[in-house]
N, CA and C of each residue as an Amber inpcrd file, in Angstrom:
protein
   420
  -0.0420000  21.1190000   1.0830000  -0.6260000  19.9680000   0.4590000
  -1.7890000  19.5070000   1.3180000  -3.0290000  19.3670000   0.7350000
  -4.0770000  18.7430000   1.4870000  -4.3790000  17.2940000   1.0090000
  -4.7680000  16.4810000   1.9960000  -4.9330000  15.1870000   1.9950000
  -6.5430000  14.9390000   2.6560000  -7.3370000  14.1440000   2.2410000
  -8.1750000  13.7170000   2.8830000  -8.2630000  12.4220000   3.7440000
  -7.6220000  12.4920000   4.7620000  -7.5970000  11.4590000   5.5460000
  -8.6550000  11.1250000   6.7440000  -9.9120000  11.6610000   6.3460000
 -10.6520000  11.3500000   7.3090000 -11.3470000   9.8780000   7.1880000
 -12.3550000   9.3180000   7.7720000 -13.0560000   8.0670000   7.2930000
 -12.9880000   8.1500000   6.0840000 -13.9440000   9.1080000   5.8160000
 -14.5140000   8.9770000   4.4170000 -13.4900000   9.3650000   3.4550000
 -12.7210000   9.7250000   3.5670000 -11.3850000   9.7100000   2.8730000
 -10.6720000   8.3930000   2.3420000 -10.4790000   7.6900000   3.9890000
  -9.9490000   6.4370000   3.4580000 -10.9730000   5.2520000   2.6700000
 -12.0550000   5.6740000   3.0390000 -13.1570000   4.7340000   2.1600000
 -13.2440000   5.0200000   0.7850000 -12.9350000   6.3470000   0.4650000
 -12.7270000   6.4540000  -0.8880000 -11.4490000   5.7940000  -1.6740000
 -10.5910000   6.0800000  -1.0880000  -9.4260000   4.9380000  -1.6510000
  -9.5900000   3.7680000  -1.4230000 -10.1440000   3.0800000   0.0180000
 -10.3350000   1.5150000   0.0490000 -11.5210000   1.2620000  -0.9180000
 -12.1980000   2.4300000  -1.5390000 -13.3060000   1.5850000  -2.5710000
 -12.7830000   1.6580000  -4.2790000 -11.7920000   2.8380000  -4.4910000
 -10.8250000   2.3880000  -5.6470000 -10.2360000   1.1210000  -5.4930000
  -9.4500000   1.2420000  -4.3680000  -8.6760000  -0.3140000  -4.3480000
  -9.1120000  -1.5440000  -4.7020000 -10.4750000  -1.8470000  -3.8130000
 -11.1000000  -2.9380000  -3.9480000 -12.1730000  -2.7670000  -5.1700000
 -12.0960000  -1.9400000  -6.2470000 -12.8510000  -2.2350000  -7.2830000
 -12.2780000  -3.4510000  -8.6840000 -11.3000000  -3.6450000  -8.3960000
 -10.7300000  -4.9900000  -9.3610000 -11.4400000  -6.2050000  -8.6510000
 -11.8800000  -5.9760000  -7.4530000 -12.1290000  -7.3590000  -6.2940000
 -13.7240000  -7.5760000  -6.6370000 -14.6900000  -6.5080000  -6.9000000
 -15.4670000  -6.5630000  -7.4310000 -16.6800000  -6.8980000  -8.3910000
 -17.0060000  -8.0950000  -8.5220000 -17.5290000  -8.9880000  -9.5690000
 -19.3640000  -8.5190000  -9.3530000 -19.5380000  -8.3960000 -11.0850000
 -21.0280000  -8.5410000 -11.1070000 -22.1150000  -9.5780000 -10.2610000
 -21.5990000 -10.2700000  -9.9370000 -22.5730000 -11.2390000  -9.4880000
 -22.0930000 -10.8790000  -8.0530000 -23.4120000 -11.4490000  -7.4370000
 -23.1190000 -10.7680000  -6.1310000 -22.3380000 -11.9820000  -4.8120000
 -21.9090000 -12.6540000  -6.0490000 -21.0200000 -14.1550000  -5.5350000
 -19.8210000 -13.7660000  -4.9530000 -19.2660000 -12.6210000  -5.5640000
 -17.8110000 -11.8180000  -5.4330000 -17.7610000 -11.3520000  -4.1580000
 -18.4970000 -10.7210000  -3.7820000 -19.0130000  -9.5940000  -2.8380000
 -18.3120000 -10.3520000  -1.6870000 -18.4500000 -11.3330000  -0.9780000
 -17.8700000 -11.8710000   0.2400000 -16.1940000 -11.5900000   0.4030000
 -15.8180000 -12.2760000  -1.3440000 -14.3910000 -11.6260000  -0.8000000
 -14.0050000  -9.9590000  -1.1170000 -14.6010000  -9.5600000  -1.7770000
 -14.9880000  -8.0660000  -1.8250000 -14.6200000  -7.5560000  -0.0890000
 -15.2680000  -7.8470000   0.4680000 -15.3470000  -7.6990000   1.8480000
 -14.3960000  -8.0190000   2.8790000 -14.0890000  -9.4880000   2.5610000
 -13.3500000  -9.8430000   3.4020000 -11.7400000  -8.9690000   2.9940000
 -11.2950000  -8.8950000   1.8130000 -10.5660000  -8.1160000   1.6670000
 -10.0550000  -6.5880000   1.7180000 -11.4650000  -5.8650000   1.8520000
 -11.5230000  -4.9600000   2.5790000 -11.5360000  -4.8900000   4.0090000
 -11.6940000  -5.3090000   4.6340000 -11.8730000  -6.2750000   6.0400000
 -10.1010000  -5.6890000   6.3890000  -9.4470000  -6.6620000   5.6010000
  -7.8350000  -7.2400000   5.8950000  -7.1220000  -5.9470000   5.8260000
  -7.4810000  -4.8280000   4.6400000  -6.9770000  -4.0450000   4.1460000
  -6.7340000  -2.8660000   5.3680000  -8.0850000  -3.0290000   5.5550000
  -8.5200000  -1.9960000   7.1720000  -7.6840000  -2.6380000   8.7090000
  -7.7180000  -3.8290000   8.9730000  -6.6460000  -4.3530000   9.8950000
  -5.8790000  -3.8190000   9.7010000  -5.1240000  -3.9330000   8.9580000
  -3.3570000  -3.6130000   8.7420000  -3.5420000  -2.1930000   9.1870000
  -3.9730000  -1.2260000   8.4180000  -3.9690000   0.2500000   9.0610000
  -4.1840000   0.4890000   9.8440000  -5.0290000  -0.3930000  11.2880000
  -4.9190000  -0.0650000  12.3510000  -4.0130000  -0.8030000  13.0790000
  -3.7120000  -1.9150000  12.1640000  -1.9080000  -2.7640000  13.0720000
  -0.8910000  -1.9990000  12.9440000  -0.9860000  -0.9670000  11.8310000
   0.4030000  -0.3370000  11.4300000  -0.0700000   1.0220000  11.7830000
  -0.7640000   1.4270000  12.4470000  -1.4670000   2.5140000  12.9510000
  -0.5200000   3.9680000  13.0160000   0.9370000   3.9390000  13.2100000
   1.8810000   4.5920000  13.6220000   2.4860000   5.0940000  12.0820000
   2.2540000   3.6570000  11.4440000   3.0840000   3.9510000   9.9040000
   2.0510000   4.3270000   9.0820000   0.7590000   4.0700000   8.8760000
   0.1810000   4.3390000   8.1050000  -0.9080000   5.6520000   8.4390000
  -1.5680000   5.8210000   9.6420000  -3.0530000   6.2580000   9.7830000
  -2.1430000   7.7730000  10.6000000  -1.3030000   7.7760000  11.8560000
  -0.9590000   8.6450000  12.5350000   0.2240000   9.2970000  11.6230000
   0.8280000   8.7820000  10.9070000   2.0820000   9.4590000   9.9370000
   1.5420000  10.4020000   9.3050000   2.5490000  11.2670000   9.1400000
   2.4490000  12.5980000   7.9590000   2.1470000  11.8200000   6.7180000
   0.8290000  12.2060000   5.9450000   0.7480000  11.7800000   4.3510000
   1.4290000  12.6990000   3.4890000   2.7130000  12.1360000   2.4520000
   3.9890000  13.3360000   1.9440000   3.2160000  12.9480000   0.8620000
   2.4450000  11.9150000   0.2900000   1.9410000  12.1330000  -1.2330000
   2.8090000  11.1050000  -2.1710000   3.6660000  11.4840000  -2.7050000
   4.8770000  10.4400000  -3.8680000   6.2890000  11.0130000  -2.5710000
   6.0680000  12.1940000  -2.4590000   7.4210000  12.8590000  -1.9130000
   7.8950000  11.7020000  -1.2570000   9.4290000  11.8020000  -1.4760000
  10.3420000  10.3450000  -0.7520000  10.6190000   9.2340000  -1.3840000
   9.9950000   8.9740000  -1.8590000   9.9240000   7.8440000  -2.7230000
   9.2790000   7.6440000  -3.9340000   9.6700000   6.2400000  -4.9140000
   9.1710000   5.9130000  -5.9870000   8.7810000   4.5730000  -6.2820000
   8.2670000   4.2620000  -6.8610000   7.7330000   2.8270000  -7.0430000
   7.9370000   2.7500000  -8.8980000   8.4810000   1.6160000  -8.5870000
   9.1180000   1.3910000 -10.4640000   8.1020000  -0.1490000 -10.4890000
   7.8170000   0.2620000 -11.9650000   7.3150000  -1.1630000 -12.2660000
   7.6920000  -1.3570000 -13.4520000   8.7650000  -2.5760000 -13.9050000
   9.1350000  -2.6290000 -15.1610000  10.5110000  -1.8020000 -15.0760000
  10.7050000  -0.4870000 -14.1810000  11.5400000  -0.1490000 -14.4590000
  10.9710000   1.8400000 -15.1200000   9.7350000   1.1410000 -14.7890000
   9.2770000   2.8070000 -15.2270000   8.4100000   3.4360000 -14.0010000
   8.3300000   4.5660000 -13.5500000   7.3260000   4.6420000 -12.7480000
   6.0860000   4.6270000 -12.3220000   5.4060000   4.1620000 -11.2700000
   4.2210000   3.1860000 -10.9770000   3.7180000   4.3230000 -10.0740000
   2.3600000   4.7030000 -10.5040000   1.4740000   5.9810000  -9.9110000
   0.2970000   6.0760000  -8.4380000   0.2340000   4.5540000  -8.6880000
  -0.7070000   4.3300000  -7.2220000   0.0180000   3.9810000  -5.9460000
   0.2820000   5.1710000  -5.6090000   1.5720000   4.6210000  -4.5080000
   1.5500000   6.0230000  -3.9180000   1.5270000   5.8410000  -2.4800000
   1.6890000   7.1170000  -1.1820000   2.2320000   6.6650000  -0.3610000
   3.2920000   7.6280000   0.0940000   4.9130000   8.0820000   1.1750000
   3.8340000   8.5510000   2.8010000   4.1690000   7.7800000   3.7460000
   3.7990000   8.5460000   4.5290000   5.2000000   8.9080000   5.3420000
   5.4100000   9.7080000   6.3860000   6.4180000   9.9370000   7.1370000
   5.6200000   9.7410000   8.5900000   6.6510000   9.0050000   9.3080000
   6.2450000   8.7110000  11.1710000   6.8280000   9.8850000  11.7590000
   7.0130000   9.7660000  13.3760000   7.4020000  11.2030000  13.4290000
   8.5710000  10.6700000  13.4680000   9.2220000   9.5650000  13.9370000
  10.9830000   9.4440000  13.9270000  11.2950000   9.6260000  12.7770000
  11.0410000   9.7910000  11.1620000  11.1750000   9.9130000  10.3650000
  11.4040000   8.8180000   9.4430000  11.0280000   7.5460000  10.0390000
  11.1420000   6.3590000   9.0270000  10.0190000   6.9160000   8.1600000
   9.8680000   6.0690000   6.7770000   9.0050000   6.1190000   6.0940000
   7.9470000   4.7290000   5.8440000   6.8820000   4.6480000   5.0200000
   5.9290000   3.4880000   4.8200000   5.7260000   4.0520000   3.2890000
   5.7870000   3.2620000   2.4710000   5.3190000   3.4140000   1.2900000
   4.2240000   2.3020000   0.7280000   2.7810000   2.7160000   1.0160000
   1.5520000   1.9840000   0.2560000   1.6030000   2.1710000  -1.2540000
   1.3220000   0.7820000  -1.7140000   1.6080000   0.8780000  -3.2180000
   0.7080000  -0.0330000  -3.3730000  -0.1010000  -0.0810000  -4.8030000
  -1.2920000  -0.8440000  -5.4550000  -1.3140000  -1.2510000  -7.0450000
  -1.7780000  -2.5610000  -7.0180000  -2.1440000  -3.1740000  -8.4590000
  -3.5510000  -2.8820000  -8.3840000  -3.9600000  -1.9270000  -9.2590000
  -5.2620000  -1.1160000  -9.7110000  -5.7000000  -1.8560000 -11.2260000
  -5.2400000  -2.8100000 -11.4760000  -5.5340000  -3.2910000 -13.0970000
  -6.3680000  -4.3880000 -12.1750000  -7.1690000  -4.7910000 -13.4380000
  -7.8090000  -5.8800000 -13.2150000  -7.7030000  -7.1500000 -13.3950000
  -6.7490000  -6.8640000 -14.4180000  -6.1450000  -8.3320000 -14.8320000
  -4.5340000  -8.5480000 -14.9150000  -3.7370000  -7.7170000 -14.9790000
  -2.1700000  -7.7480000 -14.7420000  -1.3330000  -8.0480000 -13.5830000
  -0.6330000  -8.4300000 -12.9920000   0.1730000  -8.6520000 -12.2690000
   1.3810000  -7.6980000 -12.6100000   2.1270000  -6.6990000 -11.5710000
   3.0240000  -5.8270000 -11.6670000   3.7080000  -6.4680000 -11.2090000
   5.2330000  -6.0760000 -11.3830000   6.3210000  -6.1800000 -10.5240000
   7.3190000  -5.1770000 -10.1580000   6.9430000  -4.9900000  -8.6660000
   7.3820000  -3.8480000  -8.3730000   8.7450000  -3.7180000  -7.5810000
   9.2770000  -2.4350000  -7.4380000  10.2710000  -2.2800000  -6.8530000
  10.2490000  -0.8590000  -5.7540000  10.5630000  -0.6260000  -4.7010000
  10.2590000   0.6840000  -4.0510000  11.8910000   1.1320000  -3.8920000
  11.8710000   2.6180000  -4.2340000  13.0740000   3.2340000  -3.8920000
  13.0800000   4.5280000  -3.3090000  13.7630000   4.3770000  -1.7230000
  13.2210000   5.1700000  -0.9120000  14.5090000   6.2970000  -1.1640000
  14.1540000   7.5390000  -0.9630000  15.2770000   8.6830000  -1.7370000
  16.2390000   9.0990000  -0.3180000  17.6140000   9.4040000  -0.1260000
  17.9520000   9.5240000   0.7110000  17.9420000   8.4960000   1.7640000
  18.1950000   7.5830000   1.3670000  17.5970000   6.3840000   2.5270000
  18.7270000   5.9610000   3.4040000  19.2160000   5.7570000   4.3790000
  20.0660000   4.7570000   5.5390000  20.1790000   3.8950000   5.0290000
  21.1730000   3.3440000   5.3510000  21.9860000   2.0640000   5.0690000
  20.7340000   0.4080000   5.2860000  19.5560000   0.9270000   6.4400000
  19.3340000   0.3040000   7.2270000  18.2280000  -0.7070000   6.5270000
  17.2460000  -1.8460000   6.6720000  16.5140000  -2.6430000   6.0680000
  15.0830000  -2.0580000   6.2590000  14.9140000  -3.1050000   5.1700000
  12.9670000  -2.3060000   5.1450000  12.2250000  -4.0210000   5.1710000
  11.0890000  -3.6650000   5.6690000   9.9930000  -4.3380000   5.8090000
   9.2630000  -4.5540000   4.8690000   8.4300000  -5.9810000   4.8240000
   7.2520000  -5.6110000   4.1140000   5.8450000  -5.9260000   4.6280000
   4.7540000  -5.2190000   4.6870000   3.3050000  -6.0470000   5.1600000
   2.4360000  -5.8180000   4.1910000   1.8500000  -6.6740000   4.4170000
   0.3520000  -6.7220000   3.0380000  -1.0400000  -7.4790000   4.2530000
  -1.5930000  -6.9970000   3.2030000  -3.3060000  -7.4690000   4.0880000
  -2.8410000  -9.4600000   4.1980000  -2.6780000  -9.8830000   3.3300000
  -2.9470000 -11.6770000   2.9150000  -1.4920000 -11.9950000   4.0380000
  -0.1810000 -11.1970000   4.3520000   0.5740000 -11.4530000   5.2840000
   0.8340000 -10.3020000   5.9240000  -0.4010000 -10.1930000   7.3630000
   0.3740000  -8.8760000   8.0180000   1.3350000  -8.6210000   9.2900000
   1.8500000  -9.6430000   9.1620000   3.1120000 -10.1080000   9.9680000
   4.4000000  -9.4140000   8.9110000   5.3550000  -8.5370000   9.6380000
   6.2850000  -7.8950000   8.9570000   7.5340000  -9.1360000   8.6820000
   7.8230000  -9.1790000   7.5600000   8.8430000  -9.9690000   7.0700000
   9.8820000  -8.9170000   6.2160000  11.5110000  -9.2610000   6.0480000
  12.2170000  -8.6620000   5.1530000  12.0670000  -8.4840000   3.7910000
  11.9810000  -7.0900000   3.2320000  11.5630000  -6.6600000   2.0260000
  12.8120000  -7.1360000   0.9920000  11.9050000  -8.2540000   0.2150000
  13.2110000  -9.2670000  -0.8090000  13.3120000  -8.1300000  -1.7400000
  13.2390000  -6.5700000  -1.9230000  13.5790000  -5.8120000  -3.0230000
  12.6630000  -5.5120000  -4.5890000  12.2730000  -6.9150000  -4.4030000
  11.1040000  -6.7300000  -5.6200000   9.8930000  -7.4510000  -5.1910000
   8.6650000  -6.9440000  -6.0180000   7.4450000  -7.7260000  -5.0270000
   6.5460000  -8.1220000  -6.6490000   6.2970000  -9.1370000  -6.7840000
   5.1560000  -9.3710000  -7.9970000   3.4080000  -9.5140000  -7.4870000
   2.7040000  -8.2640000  -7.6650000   2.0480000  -7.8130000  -6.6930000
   0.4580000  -8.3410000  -7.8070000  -0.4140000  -8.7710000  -7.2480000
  -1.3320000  -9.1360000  -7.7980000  -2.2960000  -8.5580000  -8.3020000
  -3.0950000  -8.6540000  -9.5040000  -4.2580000  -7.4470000  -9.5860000
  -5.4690000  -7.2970000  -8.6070000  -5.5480000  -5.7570000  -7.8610000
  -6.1740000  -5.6680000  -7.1180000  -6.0080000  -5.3540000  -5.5130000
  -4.0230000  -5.5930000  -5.3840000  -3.8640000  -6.0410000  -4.0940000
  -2.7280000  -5.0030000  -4.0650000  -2.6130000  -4.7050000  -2.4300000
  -1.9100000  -3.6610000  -1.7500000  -0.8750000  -4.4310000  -1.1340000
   0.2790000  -3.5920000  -1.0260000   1.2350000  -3.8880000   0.3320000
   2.0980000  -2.5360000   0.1480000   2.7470000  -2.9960000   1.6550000
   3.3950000  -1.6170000   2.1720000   4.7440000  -2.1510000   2.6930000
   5.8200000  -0.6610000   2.5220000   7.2810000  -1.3070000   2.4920000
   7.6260000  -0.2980000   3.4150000   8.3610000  -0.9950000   4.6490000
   8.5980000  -0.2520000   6.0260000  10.0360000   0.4130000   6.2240000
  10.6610000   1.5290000   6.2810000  11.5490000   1.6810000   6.2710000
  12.1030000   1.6300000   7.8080000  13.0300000   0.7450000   7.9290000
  13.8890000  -0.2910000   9.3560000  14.3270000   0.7930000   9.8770000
């Protein structure tokens, strides 16, 4: 499996991501930025879970929304073998509500961080995730 994880790799996904954030007028653009800004912190706060981990693709996990499965979403693996699952509201106007289910998983708790809180708090199981916006679910 090949992945493009170089800069320009991740700029290509941080510029899908942040295209709901995006407004014609060039009024938008600041938080355009600043949210790309936040998005890029976290991957180098979570540097271990997100940027240095094996990228598995979907492998490991699933992301349900509704109860059906939700497609903008990548498994990375650390080397201890916890997992991180990045998942995204790519609509422009919907609000999802999501759920992550990690396959084979330990008994043990998961995390959650997002750009708007990147302080790790306990993953309440379901997340109602905003259009446009990322977070990631840490396996404990």
């Amino acid at each position: 499996m090949d992945a493009d994880l170089s800069e320009g790799g991740w700029a290509a996904w941080l510029y899908d991501l942040l295209k709901p954030h995006v407004h014609r007028e060039l009024g938008g653009m600041p938080n355009t930025m600043n949210y790309g800004r936040a998005v890029d912190d976290l991957r180098h706060r979570y540097r271990e879970w997100i940027w240095d981990a094996e990228f598995r693709d979907a492998l490991g996990a699933k992301v349900l929304v509704g109860g059906k499965p939700h497609t903008a979403y990548t498994v990375f693996h650390r080397k201890d073998g916890r997992r991180a699952v990045a998942f995204a509201n790519m609509s422009d106007t919907e609000h999802i509500h999501c759920e992550v289910v990690l396959e084979n998983a330990p008994s043990g708790g998961r995390h959650l961080i997002s750009p708007e809180e990147p302080d790790s708090k306990p993953w309440p199981g379901k997340l109602d995730l905003a259009p446009g916006y990322v977070a990631v679910v840490l396996e404990s």
